[in-house]
Biopython code that builds the backbone (N, CA, C, O; Angstrom):
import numpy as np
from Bio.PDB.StructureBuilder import StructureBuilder

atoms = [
    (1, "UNK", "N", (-14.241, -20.881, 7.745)),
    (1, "UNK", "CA", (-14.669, -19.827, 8.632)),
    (1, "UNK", "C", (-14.221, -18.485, 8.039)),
    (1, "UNK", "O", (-13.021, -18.293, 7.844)),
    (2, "UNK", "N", (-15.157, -17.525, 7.736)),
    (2, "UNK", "CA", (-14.852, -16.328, 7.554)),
    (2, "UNK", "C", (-13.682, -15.611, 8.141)),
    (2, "UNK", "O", (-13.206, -16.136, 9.148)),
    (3, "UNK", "N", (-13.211, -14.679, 7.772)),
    (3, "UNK", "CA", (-11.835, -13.821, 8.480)),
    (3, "UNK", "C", (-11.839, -12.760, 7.670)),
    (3, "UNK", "O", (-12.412, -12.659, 6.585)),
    (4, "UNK", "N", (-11.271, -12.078, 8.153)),
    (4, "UNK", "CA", (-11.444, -9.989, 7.488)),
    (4, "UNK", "C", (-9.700, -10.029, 7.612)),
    (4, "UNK", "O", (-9.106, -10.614, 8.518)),
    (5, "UNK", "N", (-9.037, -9.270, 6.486)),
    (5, "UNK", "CA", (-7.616, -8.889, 6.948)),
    (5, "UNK", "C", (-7.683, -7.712, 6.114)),
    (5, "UNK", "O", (-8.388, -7.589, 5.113)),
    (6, "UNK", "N", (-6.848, -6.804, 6.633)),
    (6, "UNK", "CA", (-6.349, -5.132, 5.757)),
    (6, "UNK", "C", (-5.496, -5.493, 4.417)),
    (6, "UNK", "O", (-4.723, -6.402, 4.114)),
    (7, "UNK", "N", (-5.943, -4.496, 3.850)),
    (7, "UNK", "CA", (-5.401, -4.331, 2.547)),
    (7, "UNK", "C", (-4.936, -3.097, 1.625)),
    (7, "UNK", "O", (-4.759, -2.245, 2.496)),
    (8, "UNK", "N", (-4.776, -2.774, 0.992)),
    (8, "UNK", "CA", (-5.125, -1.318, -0.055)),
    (8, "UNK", "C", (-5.285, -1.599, -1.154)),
    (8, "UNK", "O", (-5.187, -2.708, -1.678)),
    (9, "UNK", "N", (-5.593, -0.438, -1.685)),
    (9, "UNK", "CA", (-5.780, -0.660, -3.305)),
    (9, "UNK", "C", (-4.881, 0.171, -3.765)),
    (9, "UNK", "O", (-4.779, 1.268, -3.216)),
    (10, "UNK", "N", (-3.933, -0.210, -5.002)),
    (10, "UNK", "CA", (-2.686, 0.626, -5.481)),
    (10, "UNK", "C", (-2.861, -0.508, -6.960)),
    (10, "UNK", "O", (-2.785, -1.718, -7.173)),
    (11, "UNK", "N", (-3.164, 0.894, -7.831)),
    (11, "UNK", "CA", (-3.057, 0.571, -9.105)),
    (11, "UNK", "C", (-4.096, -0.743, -9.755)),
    (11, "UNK", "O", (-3.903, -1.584, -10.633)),
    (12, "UNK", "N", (-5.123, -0.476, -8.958)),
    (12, "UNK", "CA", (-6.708, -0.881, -9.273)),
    (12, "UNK", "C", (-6.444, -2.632, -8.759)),
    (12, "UNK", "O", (-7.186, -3.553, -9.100)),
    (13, "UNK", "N", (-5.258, -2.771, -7.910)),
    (13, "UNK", "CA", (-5.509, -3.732, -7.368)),
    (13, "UNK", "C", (-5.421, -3.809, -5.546)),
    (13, "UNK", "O", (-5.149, -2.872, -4.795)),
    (14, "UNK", "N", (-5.791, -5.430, -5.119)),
    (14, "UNK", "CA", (-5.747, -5.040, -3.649)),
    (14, "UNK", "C", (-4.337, -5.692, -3.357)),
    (14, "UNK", "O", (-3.980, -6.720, -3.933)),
    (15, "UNK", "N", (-3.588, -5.059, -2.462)),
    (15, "UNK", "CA", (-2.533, -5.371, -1.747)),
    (15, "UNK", "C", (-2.848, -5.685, -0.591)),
    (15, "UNK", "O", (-3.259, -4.824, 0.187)),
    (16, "UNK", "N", (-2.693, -7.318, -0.135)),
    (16, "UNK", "CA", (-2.899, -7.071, 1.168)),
    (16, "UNK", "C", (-1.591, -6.427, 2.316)),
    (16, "UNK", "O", (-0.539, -5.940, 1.901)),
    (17, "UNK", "N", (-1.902, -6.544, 3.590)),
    (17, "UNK", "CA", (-0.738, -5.880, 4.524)),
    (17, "UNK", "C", (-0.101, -6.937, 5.445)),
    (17, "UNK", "O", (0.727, -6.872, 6.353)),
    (18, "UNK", "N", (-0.827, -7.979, 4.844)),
    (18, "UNK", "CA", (-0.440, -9.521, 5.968)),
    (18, "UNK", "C", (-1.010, -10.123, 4.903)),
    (18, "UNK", "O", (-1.893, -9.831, 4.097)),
    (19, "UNK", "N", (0.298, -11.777, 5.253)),
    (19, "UNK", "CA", (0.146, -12.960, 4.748)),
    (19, "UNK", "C", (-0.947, -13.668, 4.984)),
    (19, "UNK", "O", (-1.379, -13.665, 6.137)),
    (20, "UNK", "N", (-1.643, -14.436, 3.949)),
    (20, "UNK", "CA", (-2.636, -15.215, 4.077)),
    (20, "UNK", "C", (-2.378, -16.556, 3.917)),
    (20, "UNK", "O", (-1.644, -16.824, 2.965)),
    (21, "UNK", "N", (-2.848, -17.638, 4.704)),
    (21, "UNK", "CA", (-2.079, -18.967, 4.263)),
    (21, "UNK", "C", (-2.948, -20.014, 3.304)),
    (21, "UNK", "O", (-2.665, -21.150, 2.925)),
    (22, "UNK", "N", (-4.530, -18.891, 2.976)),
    (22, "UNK", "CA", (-5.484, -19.577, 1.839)),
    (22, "UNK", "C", (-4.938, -20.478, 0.787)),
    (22, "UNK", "O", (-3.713, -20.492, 0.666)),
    (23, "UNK", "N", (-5.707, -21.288, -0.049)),
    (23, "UNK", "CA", (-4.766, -21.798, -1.174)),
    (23, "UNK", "C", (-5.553, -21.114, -2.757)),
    (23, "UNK", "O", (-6.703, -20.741, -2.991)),
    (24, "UNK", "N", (-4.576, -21.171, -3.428)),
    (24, "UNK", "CA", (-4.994, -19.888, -4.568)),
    (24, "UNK", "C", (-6.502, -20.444, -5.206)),
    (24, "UNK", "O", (-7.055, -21.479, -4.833)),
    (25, "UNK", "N", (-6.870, -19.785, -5.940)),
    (25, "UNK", "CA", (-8.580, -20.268, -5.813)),
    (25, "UNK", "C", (-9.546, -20.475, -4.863)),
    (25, "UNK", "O", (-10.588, -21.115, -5.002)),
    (26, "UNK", "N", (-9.011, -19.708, -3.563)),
    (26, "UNK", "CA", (-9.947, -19.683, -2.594)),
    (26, "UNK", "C", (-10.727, -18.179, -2.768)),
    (26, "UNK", "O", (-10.083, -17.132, -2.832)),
    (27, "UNK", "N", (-12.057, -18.228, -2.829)),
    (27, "UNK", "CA", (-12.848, -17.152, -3.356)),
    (27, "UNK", "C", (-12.758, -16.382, -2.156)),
    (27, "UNK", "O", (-12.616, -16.810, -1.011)),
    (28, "UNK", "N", (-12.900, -14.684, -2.711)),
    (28, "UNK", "CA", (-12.676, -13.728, -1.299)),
    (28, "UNK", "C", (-14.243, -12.642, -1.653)),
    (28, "UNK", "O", (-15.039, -12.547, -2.586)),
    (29, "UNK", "N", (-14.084, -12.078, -0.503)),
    (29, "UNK", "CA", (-15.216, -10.936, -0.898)),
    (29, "UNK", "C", (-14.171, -9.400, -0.560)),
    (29, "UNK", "O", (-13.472, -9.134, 0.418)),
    (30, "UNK", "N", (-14.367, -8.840, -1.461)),
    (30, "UNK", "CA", (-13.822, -7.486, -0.979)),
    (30, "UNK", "C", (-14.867, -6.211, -0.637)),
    (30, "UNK", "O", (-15.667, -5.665, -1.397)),
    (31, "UNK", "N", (-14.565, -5.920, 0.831)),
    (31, "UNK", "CA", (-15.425, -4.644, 1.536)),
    (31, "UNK", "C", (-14.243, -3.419, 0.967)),
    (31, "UNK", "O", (-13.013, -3.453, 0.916)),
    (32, "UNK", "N", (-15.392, -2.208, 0.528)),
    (32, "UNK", "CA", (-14.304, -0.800, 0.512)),
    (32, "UNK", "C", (-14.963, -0.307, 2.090)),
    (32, "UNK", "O", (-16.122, -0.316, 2.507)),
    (33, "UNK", "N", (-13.698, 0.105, 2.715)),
    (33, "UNK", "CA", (-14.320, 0.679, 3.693)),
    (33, "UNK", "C", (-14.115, 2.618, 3.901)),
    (33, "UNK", "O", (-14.167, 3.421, 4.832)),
    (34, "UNK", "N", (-13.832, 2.662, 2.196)),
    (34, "UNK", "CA", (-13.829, 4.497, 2.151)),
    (34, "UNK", "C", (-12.853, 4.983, 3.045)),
    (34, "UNK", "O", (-13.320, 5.997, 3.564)),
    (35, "UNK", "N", (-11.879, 4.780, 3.414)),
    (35, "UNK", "CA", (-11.033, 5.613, 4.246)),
    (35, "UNK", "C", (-9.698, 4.658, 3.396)),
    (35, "UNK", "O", (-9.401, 3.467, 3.304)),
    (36, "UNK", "N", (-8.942, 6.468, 2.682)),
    (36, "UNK", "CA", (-7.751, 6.005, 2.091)),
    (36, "UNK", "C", (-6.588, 6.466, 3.521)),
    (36, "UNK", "O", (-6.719, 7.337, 4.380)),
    (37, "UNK", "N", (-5.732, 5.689, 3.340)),
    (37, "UNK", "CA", (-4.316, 5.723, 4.304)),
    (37, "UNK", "C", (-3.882, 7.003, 4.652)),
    (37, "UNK", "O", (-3.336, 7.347, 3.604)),
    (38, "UNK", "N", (-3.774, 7.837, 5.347)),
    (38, "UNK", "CA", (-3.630, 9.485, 5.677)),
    (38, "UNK", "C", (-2.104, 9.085, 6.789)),
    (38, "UNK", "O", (-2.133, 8.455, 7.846)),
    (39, "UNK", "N", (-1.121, 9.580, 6.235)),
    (39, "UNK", "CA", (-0.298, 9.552, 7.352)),
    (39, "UNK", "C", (-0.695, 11.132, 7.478)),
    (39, "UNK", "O", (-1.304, 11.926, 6.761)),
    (40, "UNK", "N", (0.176, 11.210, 9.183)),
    (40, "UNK", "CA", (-0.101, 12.891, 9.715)),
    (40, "UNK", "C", (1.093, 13.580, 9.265)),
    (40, "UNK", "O", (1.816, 12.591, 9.146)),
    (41, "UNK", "N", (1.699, 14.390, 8.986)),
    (41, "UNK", "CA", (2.952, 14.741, 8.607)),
    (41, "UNK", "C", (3.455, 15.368, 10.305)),
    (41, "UNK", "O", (4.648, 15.286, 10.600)),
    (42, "UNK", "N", (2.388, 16.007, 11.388)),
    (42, "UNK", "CA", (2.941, 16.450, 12.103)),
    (42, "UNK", "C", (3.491, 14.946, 13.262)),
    (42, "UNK", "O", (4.110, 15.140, 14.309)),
    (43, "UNK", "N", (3.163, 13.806, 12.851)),
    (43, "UNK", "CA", (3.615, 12.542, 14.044)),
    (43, "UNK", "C", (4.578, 12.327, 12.895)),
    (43, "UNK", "O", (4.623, 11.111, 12.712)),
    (44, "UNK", "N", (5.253, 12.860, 12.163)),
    (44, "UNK", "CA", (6.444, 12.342, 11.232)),
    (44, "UNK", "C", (6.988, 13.582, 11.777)),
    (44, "UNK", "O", (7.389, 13.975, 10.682)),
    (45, "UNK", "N", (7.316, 14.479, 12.534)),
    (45, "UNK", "CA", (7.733, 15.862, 12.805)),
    (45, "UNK", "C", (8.087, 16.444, 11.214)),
    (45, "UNK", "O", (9.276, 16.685, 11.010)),
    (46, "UNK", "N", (7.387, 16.616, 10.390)),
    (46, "UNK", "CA", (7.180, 17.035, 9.147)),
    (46, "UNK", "C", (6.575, 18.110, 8.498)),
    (46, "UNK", "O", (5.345, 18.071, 8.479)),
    (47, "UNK", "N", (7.194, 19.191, 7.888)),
    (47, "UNK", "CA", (6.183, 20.438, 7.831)),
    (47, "UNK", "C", (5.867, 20.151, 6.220)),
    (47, "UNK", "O", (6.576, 19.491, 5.460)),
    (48, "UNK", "N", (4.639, 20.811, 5.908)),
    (48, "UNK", "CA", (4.357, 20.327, 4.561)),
    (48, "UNK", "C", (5.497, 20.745, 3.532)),
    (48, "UNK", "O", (5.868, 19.986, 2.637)),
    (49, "UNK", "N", (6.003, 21.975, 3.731)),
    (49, "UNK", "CA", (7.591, 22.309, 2.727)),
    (49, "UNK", "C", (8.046, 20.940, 2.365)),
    (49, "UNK", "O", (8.197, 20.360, 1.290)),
    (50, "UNK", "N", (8.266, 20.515, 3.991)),
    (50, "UNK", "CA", (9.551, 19.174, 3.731)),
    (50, "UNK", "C", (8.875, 17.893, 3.119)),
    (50, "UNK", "O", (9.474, 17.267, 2.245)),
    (51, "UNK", "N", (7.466, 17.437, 3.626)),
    (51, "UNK", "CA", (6.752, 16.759, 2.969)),
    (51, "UNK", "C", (7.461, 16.658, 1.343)),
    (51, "UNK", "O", (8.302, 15.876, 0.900)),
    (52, "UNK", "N", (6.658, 17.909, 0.631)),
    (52, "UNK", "CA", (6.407, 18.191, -0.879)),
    (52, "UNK", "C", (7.872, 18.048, -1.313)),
    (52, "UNK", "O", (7.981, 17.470, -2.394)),
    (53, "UNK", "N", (9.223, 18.493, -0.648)),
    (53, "UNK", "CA", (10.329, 18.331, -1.014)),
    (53, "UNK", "C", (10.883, 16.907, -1.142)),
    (53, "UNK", "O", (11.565, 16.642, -2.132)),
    (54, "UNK", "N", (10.637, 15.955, -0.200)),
    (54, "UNK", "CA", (10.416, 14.538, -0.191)),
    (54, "UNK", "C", (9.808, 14.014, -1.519)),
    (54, "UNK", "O", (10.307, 13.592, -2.562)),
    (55, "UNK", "N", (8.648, 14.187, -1.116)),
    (55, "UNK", "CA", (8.046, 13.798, -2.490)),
    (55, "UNK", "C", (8.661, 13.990, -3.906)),
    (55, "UNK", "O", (8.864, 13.143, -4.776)),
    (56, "UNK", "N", (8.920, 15.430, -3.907)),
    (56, "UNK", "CA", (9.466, 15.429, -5.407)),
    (56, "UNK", "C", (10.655, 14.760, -5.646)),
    (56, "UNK", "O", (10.930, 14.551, -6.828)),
    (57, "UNK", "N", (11.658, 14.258, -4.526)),
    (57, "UNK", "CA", (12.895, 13.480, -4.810)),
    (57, "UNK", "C", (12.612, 12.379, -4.998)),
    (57, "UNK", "O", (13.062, 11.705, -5.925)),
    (58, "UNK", "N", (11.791, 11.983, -4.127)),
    (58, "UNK", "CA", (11.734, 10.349, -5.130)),
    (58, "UNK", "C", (10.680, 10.344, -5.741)),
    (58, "UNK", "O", (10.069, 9.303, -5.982)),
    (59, "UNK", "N", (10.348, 11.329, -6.042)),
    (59, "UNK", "CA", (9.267, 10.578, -7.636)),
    (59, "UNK", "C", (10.123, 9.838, -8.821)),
    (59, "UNK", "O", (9.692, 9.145, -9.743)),
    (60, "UNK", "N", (11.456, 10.197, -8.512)),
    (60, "UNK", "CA", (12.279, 9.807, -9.561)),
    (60, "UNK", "C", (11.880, 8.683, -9.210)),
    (60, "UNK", "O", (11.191, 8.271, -10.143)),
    (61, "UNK", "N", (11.921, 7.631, -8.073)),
    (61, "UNK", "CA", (11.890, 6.393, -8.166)),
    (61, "UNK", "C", (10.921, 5.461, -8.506)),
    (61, "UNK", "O", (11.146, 4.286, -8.797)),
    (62, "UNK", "N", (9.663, 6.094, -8.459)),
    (62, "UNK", "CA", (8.331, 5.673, -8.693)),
    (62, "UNK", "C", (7.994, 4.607, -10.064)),
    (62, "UNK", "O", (7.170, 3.698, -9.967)),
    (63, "UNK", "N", (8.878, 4.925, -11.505)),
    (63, "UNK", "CA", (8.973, 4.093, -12.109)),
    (63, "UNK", "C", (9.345, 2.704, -11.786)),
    (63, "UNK", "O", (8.762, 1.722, -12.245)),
    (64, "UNK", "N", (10.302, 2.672, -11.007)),
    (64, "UNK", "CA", (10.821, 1.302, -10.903)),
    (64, "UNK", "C", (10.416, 1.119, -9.759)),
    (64, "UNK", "O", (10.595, -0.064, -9.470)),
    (65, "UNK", "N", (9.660, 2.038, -8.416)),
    (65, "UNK", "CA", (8.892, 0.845, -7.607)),
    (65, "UNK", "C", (8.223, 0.287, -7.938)),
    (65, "UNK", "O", (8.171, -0.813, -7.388)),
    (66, "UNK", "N", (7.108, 0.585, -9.156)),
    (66, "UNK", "CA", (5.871, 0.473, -9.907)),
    (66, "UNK", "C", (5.801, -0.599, -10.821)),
    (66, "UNK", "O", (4.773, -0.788, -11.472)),
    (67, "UNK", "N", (6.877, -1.377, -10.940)),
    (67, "UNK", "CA", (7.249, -2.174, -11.721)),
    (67, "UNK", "C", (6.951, -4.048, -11.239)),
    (67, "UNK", "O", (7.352, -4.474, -10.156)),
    (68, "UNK", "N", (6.503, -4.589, -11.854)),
    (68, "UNK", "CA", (5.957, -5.619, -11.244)),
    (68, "UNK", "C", (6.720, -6.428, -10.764)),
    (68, "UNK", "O", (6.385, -7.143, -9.820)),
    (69, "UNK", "N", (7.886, -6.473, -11.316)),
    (69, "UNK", "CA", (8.858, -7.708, -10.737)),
    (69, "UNK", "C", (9.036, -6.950, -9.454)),
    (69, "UNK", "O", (8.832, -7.735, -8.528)),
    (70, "UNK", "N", (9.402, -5.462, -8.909)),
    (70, "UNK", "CA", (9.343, -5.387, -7.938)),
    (70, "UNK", "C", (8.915, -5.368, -6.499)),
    (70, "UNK", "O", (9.408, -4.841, -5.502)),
    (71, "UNK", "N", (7.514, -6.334, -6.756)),
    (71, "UNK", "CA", (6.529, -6.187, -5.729)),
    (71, "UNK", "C", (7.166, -7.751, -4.624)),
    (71, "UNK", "O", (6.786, -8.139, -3.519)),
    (72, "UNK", "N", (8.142, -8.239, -5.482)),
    (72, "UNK", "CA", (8.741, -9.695, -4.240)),
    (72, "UNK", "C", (9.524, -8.660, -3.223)),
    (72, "UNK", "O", (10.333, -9.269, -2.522)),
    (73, "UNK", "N", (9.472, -7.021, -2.937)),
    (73, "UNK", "CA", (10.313, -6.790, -2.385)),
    (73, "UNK", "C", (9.383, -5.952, -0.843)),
    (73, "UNK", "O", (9.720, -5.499, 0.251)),
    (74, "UNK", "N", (8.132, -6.124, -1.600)),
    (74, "UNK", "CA", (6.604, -5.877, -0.428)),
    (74, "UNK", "C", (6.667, -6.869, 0.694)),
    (74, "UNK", "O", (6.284, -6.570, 1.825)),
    (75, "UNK", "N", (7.126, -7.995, 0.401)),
    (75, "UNK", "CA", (6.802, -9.057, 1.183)),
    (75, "UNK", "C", (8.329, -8.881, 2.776)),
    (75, "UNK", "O", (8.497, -9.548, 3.797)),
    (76, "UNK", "N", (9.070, -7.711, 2.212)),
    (76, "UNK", "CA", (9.986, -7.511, 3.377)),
    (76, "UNK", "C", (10.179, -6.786, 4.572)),
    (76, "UNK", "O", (11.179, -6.987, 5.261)),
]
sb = StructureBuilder()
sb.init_structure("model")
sb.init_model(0)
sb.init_chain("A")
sb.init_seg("    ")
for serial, (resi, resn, name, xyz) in enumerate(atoms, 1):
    if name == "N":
        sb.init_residue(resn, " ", resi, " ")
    sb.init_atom(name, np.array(xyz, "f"), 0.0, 1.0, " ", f" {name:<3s}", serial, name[0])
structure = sb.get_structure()
């Protein structure tokens, strides 16, 4: 039986956002549904200053989130 679950795409692949209990080689279809992830900065009480200041501190970390062994740490 068909089923739809959320996902993203990060680094030309899909991530899903929930576990699937398929078994590997089960064929999928992927829909784009054109709408990338927008958080609001003002429901984070966030002004864009503090945003961009955020951002630039951990870009330091971006190497090593980006890193593949680190993706067993998505699943937490």
């Amino acid at each position: 039986m068909p089923k739809s679950v959320h996902g993203v795409l990060k680094h030309g692949k899909v991530e899903l956002l929930e576990p699937l209990d398929e078994p590997d080689g089960t064929e999928v279809i992927v829909s784009i549904s054109g709408h990338a992830r927008v958080i609001e900065l003002k429901d984070r009480r966030m002004s864009p200053a503090q945003a961009a200041d955020l951002r630039a501190r951990l870009a330091t970390f971006c190497e090593d989130w980006d890193r593949p062994e680190m993706d067993v740490y998505d699943r937490y």
